[in-house]
C-alpha positions as CSV (number, residue, x, y, z in Angstrom):
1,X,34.7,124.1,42.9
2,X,36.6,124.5,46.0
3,X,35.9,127.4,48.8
4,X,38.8,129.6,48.5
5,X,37.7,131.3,51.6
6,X,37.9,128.5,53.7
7,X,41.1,127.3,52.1
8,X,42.6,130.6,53.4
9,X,41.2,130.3,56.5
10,X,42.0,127.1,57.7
11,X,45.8,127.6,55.8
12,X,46.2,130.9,57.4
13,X,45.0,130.6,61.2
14,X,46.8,127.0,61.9
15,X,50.1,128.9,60.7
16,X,50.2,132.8,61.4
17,X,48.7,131.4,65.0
18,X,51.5,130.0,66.0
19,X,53.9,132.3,64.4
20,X,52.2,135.3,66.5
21,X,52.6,133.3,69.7
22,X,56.3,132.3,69.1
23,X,57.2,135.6,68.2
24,X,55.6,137.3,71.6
25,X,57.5,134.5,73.7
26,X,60.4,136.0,71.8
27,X,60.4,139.2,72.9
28,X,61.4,138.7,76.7
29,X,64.1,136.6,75.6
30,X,65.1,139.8,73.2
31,X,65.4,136.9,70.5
32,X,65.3,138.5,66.8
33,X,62.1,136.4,65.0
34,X,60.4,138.4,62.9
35,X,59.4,137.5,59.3
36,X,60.7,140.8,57.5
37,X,64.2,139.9,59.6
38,X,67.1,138.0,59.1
39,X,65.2,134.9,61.4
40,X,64.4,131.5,60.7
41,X,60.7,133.0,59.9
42,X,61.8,134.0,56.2
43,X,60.6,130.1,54.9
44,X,57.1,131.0,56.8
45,X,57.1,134.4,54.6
46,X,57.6,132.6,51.6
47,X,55.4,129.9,52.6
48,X,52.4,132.3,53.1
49,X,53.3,133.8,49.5
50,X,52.7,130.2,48.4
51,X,49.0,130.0,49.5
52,X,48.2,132.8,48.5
53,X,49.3,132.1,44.8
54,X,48.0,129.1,44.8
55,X,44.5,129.1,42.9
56,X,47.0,131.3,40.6
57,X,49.3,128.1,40.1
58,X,46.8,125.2,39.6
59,X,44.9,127.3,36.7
60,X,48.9,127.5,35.2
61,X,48.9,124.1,35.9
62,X,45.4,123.3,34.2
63,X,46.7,125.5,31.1
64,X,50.4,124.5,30.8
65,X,50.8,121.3,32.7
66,X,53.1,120.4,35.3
67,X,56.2,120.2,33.1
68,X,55.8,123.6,31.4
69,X,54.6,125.3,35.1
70,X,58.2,123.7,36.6
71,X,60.4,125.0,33.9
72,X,58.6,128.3,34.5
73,X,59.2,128.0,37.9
74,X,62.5,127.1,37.4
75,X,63.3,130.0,34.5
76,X,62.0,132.4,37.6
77,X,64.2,131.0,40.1
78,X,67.0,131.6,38.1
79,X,66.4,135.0,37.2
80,X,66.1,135.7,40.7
81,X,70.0,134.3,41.6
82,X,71.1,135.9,38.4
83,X,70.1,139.6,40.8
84,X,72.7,138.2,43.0
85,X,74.8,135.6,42.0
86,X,77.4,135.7,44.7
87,X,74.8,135.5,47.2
88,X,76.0,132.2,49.5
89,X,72.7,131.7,51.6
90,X,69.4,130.4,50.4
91,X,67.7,133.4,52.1
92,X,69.7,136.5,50.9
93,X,67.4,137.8,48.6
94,X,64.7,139.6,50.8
95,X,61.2,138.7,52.0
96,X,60.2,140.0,48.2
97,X,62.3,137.6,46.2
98,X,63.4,134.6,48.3
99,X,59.9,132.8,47.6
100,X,60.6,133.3,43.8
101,X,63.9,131.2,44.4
102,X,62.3,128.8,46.1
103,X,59.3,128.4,44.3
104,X,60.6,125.0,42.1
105,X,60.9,123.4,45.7
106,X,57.7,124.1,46.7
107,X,55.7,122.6,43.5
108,X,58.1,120.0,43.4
109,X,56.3,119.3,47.0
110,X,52.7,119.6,45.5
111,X,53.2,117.8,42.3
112,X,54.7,114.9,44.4
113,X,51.7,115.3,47.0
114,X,49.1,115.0,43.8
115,X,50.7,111.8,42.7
116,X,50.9,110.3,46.2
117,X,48.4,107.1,45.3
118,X,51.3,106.2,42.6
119,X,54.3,106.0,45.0
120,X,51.7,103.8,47.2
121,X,51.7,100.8,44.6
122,X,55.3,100.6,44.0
123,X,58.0,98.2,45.5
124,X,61.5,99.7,46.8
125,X,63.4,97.3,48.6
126,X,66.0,98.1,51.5
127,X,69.0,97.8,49.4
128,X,67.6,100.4,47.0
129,X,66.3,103.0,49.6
130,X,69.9,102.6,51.5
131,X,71.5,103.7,48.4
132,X,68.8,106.9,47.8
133,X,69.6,107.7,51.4
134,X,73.6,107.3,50.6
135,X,73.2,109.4,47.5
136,X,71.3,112.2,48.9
137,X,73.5,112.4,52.1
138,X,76.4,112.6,49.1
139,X,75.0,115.6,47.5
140,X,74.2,117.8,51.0
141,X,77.7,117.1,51.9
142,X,78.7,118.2,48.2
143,X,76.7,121.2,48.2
144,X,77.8,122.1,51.8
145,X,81.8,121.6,50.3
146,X,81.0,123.9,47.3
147,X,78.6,126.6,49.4
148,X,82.1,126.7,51.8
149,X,84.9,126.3,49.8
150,X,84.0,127.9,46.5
151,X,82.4,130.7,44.6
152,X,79.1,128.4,44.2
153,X,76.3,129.3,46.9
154,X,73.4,127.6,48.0
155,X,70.9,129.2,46.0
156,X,72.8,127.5,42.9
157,X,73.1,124.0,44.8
158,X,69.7,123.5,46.3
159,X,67.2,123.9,43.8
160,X,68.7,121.3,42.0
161,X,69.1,119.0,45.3
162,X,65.3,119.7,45.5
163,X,64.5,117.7,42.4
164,X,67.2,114.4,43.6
165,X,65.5,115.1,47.4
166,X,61.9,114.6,45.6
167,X,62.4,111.6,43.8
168,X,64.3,109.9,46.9
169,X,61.1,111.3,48.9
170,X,58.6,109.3,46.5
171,X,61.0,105.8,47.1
172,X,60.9,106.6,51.1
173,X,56.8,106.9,50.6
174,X,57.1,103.5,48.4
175,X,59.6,101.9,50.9
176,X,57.4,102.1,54.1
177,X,54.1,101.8,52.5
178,X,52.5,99.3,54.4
179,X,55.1,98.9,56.9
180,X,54.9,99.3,60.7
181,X,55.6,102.9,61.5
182,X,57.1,104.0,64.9
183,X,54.3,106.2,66.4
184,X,56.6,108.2,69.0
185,X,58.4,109.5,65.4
186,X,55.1,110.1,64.0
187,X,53.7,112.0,67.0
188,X,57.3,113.9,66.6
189,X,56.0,114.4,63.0
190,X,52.8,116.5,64.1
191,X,55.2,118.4,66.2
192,X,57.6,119.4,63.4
193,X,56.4,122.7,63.5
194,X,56.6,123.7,66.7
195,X,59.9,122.6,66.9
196,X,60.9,124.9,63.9
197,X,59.3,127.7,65.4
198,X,60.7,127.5,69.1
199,X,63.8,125.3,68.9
200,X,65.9,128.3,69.2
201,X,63.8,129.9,72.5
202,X,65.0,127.3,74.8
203,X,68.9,127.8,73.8
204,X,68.6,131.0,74.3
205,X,67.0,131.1,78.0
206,X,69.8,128.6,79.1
207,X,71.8,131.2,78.0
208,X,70.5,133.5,80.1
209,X,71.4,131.7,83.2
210,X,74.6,132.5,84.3
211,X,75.0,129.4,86.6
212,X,74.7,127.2,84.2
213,X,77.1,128.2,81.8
214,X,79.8,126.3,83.9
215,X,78.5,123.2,82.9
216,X,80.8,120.9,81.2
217,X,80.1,121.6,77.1
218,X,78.8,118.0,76.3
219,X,76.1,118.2,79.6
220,X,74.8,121.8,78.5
221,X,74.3,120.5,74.9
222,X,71.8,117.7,76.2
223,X,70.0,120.2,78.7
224,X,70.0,122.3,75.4
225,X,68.1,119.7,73.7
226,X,66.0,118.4,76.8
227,X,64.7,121.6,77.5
228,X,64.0,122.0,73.8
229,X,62.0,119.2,73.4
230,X,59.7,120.5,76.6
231,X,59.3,123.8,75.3
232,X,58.8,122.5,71.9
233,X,56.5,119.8,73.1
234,X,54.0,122.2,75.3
235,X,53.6,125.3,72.2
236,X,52.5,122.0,70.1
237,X,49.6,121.2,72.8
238,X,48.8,124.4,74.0
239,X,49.3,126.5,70.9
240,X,49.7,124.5,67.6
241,X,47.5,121.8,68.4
242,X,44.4,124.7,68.8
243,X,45.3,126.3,66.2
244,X,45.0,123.8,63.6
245,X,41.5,122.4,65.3
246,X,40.5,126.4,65.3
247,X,40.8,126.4,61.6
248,X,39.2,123.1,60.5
249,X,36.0,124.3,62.7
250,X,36.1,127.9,60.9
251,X,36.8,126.6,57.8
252,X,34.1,123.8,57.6
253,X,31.4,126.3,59.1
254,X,32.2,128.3,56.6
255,X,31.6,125.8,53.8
256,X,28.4,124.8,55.6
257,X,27.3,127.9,55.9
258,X,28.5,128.3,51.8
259,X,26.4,124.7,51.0
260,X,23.0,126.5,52.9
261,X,23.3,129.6,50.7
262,X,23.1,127.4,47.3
263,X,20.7,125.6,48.9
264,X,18.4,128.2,49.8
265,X,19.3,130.0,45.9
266,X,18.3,126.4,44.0
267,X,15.5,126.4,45.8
């Protein structure tokens, strides 16, 4: 059985870390980040919501299966636009209902992650992948069209562009099986993030600086984007990257500590 204590721990401590840290360097800036506020931290609210249902989820899973637990998850999500059906962002339903929308994604993620040795063994050549990648690219730009030009919002669009984003997912974990992979990508990877969490800090200091706003618009973009990448690239060492090794040496002293206990009651 596995230690839900240390599953909590090691989830919550290499995320809310960071968060907490991002959100003080906020506040000098007087940047809005907060995850009960109309930020980019309302996908971390609903992500913590997500771990902490978990062990709920796998015993659904365990009863139902995977296909009854997604149309349940699914049947939810709809329920949930159906409270606001005009609504044209993913995030307008409030910290207490925007995980329930975006739940189907989310186990979408997990059933994919449990199946990963399957994708491993299969053969996609580049021709094929080229056309997920076309196809996918297709339906963001279709769901962009109808989220600006219609009555039909996001939260109708993107669950569904979850399921077609999965299955090209599993071809692009086929495709490069084996393959040599670009490590400064990779590194970039590790990093992701950090660079969600802070990517909007350093736009908004060079904001701050009045003598820099006469910089020509295509020169400011790229110090935009230099200067994210440094800010981006020290919280990862100096913030994320602790984190993450706090919590695998709490969590695995805690299951040590767990593992001495039923020693010490068999005996």
């Amino acid at each position: 059985m596995p230690s839900w204590t240390a599953y909590y721990l090691r989830r919550y401590i290499r995320i809310l870390v960071p968060m907490a840290v991002a959100i003080a360097l906020a506040l000098p800036l007087k940047l809005k980040l907060g995850i009960f506020s109309d930020s980019i931290l309302w996908s971390l609210l609903c992500e913590e919501i997500y771990y902490l249902i978990y062990p709920v989820l796998l015993r659904l899973r365990d009863r139902l299966g995977w296909r009854a637990l997604l149309a349940l998850a699914f049947a939810v999500s709809l329920f949930t636009i159906l409270t606001n059906p005009g609504a044209k962002v993913y995030p307008a339903y409030g910290p207490w209902l925007n995980w329930a929308l975006g739940l189907p994604c989310w186990l979408l993620g997990v059933h994919m992650a449990e199946r990963l040795e399957l994708f491993q063994v299969r053969l996609v050549s580049t021709s094929r992948i080229w056309c997920w990648r076309a196809g996918v690219w297709a339906a963001s730009v279709i769901a962009s069209v109808l989220r600006f030009h219609t009555s039909v919002g996001l939260p109708w669009t993107l669950n569904l562009f979850a399921v077609f984003a999965a299955i090209w997912l599993q071809r692009e974990i086929s495709y490069y099986n084996g393959k040599t992979q670009t490590l400064v990508l990779e590194k970039l990877g590790d990093a992701s993030y950090s660079i969600y969490l802070t990517h909007v800090h350093g736009a908004v200091f060079l904001q701050r600086v009045t003598d820099l706003r006469s910089l020509p618009v295509v020169a400011f973009w790229w110090l935009t984007v230099a200067i994210t990448a440094l800010f981006s690239g020290i919280f990862y060492w100096c913030v994320e990257w602790p984190s993450h090794r706090l919590a695998r040496q709490l969590s695995q002293r805690f299951i040590r500590q767990e593992h001495g206990k039923t020693s010490v009651s068999a005996d």
